[in-house]
C-alpha positions as CSV (number, residue, x, y, z in Angstrom):
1,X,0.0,0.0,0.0
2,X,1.3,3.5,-1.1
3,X,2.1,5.7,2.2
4,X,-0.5,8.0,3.0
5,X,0.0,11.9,3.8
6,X,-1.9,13.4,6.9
7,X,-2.5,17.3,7.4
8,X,-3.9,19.1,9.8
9,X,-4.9,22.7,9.2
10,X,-7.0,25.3,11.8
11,X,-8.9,27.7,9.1
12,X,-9.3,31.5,10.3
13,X,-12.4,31.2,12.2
14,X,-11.1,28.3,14.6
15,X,-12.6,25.0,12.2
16,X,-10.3,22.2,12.3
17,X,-9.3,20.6,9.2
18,X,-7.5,17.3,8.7
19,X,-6.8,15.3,5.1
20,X,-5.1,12.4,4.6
21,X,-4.0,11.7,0.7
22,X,-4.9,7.6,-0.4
23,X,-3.8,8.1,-4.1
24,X,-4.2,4.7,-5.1
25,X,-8.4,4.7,-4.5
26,X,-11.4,6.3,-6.3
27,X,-13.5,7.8,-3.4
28,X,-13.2,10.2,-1.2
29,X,-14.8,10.0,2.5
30,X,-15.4,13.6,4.0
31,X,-17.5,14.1,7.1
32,X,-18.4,16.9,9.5
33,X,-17.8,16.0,12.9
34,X,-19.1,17.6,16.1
35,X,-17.3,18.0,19.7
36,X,-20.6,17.9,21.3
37,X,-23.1,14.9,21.9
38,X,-25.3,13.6,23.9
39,X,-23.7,14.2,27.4
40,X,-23.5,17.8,26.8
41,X,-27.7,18.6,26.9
42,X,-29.8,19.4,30.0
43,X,-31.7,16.6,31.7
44,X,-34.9,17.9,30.6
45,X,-33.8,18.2,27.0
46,X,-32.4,15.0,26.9
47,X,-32.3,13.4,23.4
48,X,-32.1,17.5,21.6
49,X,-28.7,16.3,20.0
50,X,-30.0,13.5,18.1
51,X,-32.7,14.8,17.3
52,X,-30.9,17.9,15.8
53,X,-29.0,15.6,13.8
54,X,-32.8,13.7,11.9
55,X,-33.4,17.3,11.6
56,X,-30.5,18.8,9.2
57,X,-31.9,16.3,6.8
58,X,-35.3,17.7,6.8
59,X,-34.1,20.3,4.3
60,X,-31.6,23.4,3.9
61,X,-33.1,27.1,3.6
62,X,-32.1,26.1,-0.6
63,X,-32.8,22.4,-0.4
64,X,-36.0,20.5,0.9
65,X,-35.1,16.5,2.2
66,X,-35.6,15.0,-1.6
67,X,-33.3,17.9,-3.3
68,X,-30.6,16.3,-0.6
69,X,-31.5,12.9,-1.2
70,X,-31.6,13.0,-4.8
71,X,-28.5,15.1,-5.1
72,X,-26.4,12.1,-3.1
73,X,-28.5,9.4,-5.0
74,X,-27.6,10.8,-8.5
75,X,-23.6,10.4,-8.3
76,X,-24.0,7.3,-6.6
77,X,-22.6,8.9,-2.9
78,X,-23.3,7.3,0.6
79,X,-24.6,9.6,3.4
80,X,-24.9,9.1,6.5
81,X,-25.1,10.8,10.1
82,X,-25.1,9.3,14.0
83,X,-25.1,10.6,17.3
84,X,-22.9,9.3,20.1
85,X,-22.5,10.9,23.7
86,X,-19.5,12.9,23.1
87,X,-19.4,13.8,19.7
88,X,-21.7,13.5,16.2
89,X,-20.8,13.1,12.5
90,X,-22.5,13.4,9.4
91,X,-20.4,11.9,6.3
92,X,-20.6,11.4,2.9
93,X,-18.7,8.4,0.6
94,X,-18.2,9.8,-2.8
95,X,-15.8,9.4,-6.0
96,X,-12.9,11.7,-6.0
97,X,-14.9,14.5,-8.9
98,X,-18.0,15.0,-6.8
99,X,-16.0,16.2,-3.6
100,X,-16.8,19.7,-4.6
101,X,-20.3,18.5,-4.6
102,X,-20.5,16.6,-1.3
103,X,-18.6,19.5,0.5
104,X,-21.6,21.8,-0.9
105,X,-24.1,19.4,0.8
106,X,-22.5,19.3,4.2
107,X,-21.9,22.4,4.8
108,X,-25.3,23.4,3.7
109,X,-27.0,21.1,6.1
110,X,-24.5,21.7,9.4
111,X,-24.9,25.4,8.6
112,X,-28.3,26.5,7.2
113,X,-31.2,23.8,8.2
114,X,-34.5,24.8,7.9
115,X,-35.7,23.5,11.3
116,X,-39.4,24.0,10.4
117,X,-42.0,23.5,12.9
118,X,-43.9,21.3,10.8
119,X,-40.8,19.2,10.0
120,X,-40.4,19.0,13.6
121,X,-44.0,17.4,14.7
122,X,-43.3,14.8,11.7
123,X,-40.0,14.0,13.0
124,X,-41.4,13.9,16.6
125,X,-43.0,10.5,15.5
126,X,-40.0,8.9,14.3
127,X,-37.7,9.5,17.0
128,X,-40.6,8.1,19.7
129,X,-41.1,5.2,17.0
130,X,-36.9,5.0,17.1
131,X,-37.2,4.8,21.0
132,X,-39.9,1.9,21.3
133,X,-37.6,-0.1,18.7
134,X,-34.9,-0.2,21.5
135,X,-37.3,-1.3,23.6
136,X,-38.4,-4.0,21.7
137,X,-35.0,-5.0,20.8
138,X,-33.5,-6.4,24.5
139,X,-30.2,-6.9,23.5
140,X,-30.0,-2.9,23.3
141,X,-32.2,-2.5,25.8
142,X,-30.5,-4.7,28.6
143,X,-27.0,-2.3,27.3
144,X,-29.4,0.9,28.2
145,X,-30.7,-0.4,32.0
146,X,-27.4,-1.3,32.7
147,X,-25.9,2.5,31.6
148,X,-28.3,4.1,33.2
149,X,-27.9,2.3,36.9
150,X,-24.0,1.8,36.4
151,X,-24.2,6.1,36.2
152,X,-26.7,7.9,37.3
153,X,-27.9,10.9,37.7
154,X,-25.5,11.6,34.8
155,X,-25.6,12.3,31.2
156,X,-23.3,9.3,30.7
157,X,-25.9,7.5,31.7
158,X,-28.5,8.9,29.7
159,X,-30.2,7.4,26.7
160,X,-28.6,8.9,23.7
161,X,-32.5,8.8,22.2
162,X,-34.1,10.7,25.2
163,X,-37.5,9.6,26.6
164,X,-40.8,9.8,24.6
165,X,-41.3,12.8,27.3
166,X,-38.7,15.1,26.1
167,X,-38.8,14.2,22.6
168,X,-42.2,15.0,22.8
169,X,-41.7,18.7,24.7
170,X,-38.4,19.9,22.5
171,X,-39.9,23.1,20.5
172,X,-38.5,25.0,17.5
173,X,-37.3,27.6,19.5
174,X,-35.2,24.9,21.9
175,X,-33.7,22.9,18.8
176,X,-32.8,26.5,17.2
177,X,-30.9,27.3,20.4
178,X,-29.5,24.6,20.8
179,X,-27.9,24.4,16.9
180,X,-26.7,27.8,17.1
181,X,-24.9,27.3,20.7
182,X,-23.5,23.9,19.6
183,X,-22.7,24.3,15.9
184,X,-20.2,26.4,15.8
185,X,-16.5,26.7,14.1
186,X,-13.9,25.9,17.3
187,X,-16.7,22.6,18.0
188,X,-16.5,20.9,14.5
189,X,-14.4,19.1,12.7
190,X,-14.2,18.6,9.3
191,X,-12.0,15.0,7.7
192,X,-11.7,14.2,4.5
193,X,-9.4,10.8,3.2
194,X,-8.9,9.4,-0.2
195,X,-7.8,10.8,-3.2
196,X,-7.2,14.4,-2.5
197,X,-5.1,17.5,-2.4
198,X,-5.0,19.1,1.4
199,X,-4.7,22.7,-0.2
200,X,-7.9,22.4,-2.8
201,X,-9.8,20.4,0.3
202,X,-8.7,23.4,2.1
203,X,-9.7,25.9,-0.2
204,X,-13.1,24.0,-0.5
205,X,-13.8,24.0,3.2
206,X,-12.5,27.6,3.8
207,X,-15.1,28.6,1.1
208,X,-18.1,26.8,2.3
209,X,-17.5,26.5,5.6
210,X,-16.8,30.7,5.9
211,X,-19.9,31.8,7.5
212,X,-19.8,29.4,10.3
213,X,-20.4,30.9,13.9
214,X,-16.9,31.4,15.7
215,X,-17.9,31.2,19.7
216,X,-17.9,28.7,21.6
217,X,-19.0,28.0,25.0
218,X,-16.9,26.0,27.3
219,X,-18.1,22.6,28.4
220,X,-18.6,22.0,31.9
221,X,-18.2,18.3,32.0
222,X,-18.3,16.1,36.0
223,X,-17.1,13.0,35.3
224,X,-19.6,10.2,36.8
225,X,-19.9,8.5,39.9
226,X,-19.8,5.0,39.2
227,X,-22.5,3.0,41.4
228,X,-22.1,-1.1,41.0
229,X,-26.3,-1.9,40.9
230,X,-28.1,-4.6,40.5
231,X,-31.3,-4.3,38.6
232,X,-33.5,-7.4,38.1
233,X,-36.3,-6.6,35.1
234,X,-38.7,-9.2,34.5
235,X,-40.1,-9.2,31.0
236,X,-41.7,-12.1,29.2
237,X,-38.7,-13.2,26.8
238,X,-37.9,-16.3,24.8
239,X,-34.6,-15.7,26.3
240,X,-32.8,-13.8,29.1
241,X,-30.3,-11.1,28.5
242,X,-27.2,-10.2,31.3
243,X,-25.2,-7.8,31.2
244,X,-22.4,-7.3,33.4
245,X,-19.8,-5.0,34.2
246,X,-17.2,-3.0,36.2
247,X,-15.2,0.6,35.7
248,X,-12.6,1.1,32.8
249,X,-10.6,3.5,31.7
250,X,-10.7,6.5,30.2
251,X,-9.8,6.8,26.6
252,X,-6.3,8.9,26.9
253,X,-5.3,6.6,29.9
254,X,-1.8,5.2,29.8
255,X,-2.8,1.7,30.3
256,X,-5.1,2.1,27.8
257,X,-3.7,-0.7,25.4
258,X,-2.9,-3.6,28.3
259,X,-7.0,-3.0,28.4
260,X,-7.4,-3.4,25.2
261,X,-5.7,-6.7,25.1
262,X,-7.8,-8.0,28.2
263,X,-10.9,-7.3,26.8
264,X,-9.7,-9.6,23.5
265,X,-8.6,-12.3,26.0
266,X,-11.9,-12.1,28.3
267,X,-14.5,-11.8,25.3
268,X,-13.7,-9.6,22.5
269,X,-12.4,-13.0,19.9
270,X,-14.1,-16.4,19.1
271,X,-10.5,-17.8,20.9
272,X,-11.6,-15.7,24.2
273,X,-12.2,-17.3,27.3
274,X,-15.8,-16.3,27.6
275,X,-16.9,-17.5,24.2
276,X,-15.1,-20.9,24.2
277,X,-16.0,-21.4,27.9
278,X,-19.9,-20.1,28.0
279,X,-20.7,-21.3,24.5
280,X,-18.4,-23.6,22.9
281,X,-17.8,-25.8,25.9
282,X,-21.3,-25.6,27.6
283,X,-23.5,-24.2,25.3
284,X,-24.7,-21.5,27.7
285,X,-25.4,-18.9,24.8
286,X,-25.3,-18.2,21.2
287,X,-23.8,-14.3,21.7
288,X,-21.1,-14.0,24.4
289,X,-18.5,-10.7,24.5
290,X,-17.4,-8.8,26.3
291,X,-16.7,-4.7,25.4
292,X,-14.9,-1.6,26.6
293,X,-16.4,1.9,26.3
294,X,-14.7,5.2,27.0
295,X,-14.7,8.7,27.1
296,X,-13.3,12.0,28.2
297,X,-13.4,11.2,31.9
298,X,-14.9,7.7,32.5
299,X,-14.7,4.2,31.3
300,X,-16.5,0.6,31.5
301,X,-15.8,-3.1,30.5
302,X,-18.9,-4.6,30.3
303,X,-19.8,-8.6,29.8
304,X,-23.3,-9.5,27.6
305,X,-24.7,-12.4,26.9
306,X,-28.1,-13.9,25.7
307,X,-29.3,-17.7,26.8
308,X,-32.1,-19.8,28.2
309,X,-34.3,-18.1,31.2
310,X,-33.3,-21.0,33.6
311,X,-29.5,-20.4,32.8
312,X,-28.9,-17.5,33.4
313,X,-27.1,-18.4,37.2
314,X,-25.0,-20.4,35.8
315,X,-23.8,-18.0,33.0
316,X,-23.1,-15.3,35.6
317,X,-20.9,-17.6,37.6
318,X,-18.7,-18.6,35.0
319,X,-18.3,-15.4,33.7
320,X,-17.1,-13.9,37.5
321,X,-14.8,-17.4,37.8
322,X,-13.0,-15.6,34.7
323,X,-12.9,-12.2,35.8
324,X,-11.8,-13.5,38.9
325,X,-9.0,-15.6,36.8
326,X,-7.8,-13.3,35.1
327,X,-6.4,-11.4,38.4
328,X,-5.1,-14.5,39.7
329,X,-3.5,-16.5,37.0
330,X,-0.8,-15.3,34.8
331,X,-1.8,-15.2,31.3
332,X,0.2,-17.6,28.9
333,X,2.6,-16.0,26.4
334,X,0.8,-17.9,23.7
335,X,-2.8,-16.3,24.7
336,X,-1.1,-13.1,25.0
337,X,0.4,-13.5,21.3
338,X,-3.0,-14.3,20.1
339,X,-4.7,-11.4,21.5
340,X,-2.1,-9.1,20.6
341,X,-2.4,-10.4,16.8
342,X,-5.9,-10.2,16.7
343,X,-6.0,-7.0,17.6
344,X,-3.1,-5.8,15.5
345,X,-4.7,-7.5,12.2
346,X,-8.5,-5.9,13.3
347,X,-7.3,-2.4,13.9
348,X,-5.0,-2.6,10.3
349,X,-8.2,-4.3,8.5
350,X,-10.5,-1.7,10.0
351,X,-8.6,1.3,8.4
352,X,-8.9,-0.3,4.8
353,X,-11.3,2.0,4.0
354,X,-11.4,5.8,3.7
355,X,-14.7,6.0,5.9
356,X,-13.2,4.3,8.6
357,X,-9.9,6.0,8.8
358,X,-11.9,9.7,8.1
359,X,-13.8,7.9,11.5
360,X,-9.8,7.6,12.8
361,X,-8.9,10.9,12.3
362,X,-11.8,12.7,13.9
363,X,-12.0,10.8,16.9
364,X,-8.4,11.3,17.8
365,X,-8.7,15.1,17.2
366,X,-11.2,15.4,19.5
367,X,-10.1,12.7,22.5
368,X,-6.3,13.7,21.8
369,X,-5.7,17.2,19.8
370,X,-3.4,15.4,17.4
371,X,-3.0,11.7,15.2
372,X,-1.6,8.5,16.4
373,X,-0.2,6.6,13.5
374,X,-1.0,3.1,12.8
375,X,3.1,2.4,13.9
376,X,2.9,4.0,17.4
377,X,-0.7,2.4,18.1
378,X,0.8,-1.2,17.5
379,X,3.5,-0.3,19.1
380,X,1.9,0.1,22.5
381,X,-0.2,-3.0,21.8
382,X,3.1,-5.0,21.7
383,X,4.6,-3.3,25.0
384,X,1.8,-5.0,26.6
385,X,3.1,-7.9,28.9
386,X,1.4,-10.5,30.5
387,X,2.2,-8.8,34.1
388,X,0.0,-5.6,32.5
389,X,-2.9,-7.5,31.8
390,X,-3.0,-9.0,35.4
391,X,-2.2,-5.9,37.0
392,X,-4.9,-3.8,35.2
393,X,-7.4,-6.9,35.8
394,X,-6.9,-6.1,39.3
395,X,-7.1,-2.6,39.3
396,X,-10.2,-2.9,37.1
397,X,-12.2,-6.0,38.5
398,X,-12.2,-4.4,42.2
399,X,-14.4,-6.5,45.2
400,X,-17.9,-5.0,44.7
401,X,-17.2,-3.2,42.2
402,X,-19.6,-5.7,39.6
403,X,-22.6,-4.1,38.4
404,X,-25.2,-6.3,36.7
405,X,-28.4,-6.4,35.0
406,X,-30.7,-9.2,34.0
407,X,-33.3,-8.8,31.6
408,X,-36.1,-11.1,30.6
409,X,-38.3,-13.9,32.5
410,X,-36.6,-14.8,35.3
411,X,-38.6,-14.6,38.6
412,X,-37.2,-15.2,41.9
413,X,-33.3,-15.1,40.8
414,X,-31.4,-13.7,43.2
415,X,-28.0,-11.7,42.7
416,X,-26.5,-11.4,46.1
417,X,-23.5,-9.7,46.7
418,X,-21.3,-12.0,47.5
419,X,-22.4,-14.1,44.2
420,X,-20.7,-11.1,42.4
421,X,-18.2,-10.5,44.4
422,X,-14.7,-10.6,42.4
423,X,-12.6,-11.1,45.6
């Protein structure tokens, strides 16, 4: 593969710009990416930043939703748009001669929706109809409970959705404030990767993106207060979902990568412990993994799985007799090897594509202010040593420090402490 060339660029007005040249493809990824999400609204407007983002495809002060659609449609681009809880991004896949184009579109959407009150009744619907969907989905669901008692009282531990309630109570007024506070030049981002040139990217940008607001207001970010709860939910299911889990760490943290390998040894491979032990060997579950999440200031390594109603005791006890392994037992150099290769060859096969390393580039801009390369990431993977897994195991799975929820028909289990206790 030809090297690639990274640049990063602040334009005038404070919007951060970085390119990175792949001369040897067709298409060009370029996406708009906001350092605000869903952790920085109010309580009671909880859900406003996703549903800002349905919104800015409802139409432009020049284009109405089918002028948008069409126009992507027509050259055969890819849009898309998402909201997380500390950031959003709305992207477009196109070949290399429509970049003008698709630079056009974004900018016209982040900077000039129409937000009209009509639009926003319609869109009212959707978003509560996109809310019961997770709650007819348990797999999502049981992630959401869990969230929500591991930190509460917190916009961490919000639902990235809202509640029917405030979905239902935002106003024009609300979402316009809200858009013009939020979307402004020092809080968005704007990557671009394939073939390109950073300086007509830049003059592109610098053109459309002129008019952008240029304050800012500072965020005022608490990191959470982590509270290990048990929440039993009974609802009639074909099958119960668990899901389990203690603290991790934030993303800049400098044992960052020894977590990373223990979450690939735990449950984050078909070779991990949890999936060969809770399904392969005793066919406890179909799905079994295990996950890490993080963010500015907190962390969590959390444990799901899905099987039978009257299993679900068992499941959780051999998943804390590995948790509780993997602070006690040294890990093998060859398991080690394994999880280190596995997550070398994933992270090198997951930049392949220019959406997924324009995904790359944003994200460390706005957890780190600057771009780890490829080199010094696997680096820090292969530094790991089987002494930093345990040692971050037992910083990590602390006594009482398990929080787990069960969802699904399962009346009368009981989850006392010391049946979670990691000792």
């Amino acid at each position: 593969m030809a090297p690639t060339t990274i640049t990063r660029d602040v334009l005038p007005n404070g919007l951060r710009l970085l390119t990175e040249r792949m001369p040897h493809v067709r298409s060009v990824s370029i996406g708009v990416w906001l350092a605000r999400g869903s952790r920085h609204e109010p309580a009671e407007q909880c859900g406003i930043a996703h549903f800002v983002e349905h919104m800015l495809f409802k139409g432009t002060a020049t284009r109405s939703a089918e002028d948008i659609a069409q126009t992507i449609d027509s050259i055969g681009g890819q849009m898309d748009a998402f909201t997380a809880k500390e950031y959003a991004g709305y992207y477009l896949k196109v070949l290399d001669e429509h970049l003008p184009l698709a630079v056009d579109v974004l900018s016209d959407i982040v900077m000039r929706p129409a937000l009209s009150p009509d639009d926003i009744e319609r869109e009212k619907k959707v978003v509560v109809e996109e809310i019961k969907m997770v709650e007819d989905t348990p797999d999502d669901l049981v992630h959401e409970l869990f969230t929500e008692g591991f930190w509460p009282d917190h916009p961490l531990g919000r639902p990235i959705l809202g509640s029917r309630e405030t979905v239902e109570a935002l106003t024009a007024e609300a979402l316009r404030d809200y858009f013009t506070s939020a979307y402004s030049a020092p809080n968005l981002i704007v990557a671009a990767v394939g073939n390109i040139e950073h300086a007509q990217v830049r003059e592109l940008v610098a053109r459309a993106f002129e008019d952008l607001p240029v304050r800012s207001i500072p965020l005022g970010d608490v990191p959470p207060r982590v509270v290990p709860h048990v929440l039993i939910r009974n609802k009639e299911l074909e099958q119960s979902h668990v899901c389990l889990g203690t603290s991790g760490y934030r993303q800049d943290h400098a044992d960052r990568y020894s977590s990373y390998v223990l979450n690939i040894v735990l449950g984050g491979s078909m070779s991990s412990r949890l999936f060969q032990n809770v399904r392969e060997k005793r066919g406890l579950a179909y799905a079994v993994f295990s996950g890490l999440v993080a963010y500015r200031d907190a962390g969590s390594v959390t444990v799901y799985a899905g099987c039978a109603n009257t299993a679900v005791g068992e499941l959780i006890d051999v998943v804390i007799t590995e948790l509780r392994r993997l602070k006690t037992e040294p890990l093998a150099e060859s398991e080690l090897r394994r999880a280190k290769d596995h997550l070398k060859g994933s992270l090198m096969l997951n930049l392949e594509s220019t959406s997924s390393r324009m995904s790359h580039l944003a994200r460390q801009e706005i957890y780190f202010d600057r771009h780890f390369g490829l080199d010094e990431t696997l680096e820090g993977v292969e530094r790991v040593t089987p002494a930093d897994v345990r040692r971050v195991a037992q910083d990590l799975f602390t006594d009482r420090g398990l929080a787990a929820t069960v969802l699904g028909a399962v009346n009368g289990l009981e989850l006392p402490p010391e049946r979670l206790a990691l000792g």
